[in-house]
N, C-alpha and C positions, 0 to 999 in steps of 0.2 A: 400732429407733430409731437413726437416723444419730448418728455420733461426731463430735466438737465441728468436725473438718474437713473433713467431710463436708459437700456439699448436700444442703439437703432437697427440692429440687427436681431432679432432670433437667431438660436442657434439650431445645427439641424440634428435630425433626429440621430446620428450619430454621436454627433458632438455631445448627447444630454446621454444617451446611453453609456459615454466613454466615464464621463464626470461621474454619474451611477457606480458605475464598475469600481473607478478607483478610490469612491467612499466605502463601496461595501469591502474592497481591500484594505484599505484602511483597518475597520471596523476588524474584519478578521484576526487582522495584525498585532491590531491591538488587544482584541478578546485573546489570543494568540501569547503573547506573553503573559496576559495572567494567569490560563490555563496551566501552561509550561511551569512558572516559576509556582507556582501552585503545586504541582503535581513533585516539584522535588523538595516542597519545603521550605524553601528560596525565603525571606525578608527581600521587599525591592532594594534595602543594604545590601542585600547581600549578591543581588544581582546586579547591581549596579558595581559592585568591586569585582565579579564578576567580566562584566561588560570593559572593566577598565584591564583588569589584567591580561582579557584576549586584544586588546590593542582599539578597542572601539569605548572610549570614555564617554560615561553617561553619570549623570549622579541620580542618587534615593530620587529626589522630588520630580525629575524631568519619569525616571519611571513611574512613578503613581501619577504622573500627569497624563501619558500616556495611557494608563489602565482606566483611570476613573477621572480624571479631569473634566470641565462640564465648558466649552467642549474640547474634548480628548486632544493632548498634544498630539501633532504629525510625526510622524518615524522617519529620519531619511532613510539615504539606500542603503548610504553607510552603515547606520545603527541594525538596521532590516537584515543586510548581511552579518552582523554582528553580532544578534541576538538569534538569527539561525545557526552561527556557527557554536556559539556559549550553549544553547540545545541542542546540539548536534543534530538539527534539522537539515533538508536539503530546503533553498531559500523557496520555493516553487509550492512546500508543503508548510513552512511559516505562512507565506501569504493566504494558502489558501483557508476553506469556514475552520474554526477550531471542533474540533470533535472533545466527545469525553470520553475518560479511560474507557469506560466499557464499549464506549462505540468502536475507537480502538482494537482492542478485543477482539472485537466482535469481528472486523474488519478483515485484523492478521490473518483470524481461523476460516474466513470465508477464503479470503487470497488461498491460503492454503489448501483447501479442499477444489478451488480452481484450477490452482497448478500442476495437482495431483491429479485431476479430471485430465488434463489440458497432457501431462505428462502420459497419462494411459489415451489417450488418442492418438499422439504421435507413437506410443510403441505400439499401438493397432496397427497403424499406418507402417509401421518401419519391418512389420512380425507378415501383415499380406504382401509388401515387395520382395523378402524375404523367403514366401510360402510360394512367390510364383518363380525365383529364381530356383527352387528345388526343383518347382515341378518341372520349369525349363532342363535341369541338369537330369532331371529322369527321363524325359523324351529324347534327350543327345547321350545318355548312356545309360539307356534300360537294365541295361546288364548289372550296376549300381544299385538300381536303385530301389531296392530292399533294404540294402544295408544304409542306405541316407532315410530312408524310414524309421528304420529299427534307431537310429542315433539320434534323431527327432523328438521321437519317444521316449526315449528314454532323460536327455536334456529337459524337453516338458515336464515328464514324472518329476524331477528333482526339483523343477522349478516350481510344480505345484504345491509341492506338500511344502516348501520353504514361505511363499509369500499367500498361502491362501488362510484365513478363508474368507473372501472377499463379500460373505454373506451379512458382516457384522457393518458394513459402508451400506448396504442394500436398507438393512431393517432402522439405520439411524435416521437414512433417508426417507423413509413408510415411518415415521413418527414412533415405533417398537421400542423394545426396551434393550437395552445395551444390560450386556453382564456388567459385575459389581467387578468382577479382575479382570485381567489382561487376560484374553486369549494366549495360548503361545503353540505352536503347531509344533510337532517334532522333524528337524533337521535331518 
């Protein structure tokens, strides 16, 4: 028989996983603001008049309570959306683990080099639907299709000597040494 403080219920393995989750969001949220107001300099004055001017009133102590209080004040939603709006965060990336500048960083340049992968894949893709409607247009009019060659060619030539030389993405990738200047290719 449970004792008067005791549950008489367990809860189920959802339920303790959910309580999990929204500590460790917590905890982000929290590490969260102090990275952020960290990172611009901030006094928690300063971010607390902050927080009041964008229309979500907080004072100094409720933020150090938040950051370092033992244990840590709770954030509502309000203040959560409040303090991502005063960071010009989207609320989805407050909540989530705090990163540091450098991981940041590090992050952007990876995104970056994704979407430039990601961007040269779809114009693979968009250059062979492209390479088979020529060739379609040279089997429906032979006669053509020398001169849709020759114009190919030569669109290519100007394209290559503008965006190449894609050997400098090859060698950062193979661990190589990147030149001290910019490449610049003649237009």
């Amino acid at each position: 028989m449970p004792g008067k403080d005791e549950p008489t219920t367990s809860p189920t393995d959802g339920q303790a996983e959910e309580g999990a989750s929204s500590v460790l969001s917590e905890e982000n949220a929290a590490e969260r603001v102090r990275l952020e107001r960290e990172l611009r300099g901030w006094s928690t004055g300063e971010l607390a008049k902050r927080m009041t001017e964008a229309g979500y009133p907080i004072n100094q102590s409720s933020v150090w309570r938040i950051e370092s209080g033992e244990p840590r004040r709770r954030i509502n939603l309000n203040e959560a959306i409040g303090f991502a709006k005063v960071f010009d965060l989207a609320l989805e990336d407050f909540l989530g683990p705090s990163t540091s500048p450098e991981e940041k960083i590090m992050q952007e340049l990876a995104d970056h080099v994704v979407q430039g992968y990601r961007l040269t894949a779809q114009g693979a893709e968009f250059t062979t639907k492209a390479l088979a409607a020529a060739e379609k247009y040279c089997r429906d009019f032979p006669h053509n299709c020398k001169r849709l060659r020759g114009k190919i060619a030569i669109g290519l030539s100007f394209e290559y000597r503008k965006h190449a030389p894609t050997p400098l993405v090859q060698e950062f990738l193979k661990g190589g040494k990147m030149p001290a200047e910019p490449v610049h290719t003649e237009e």
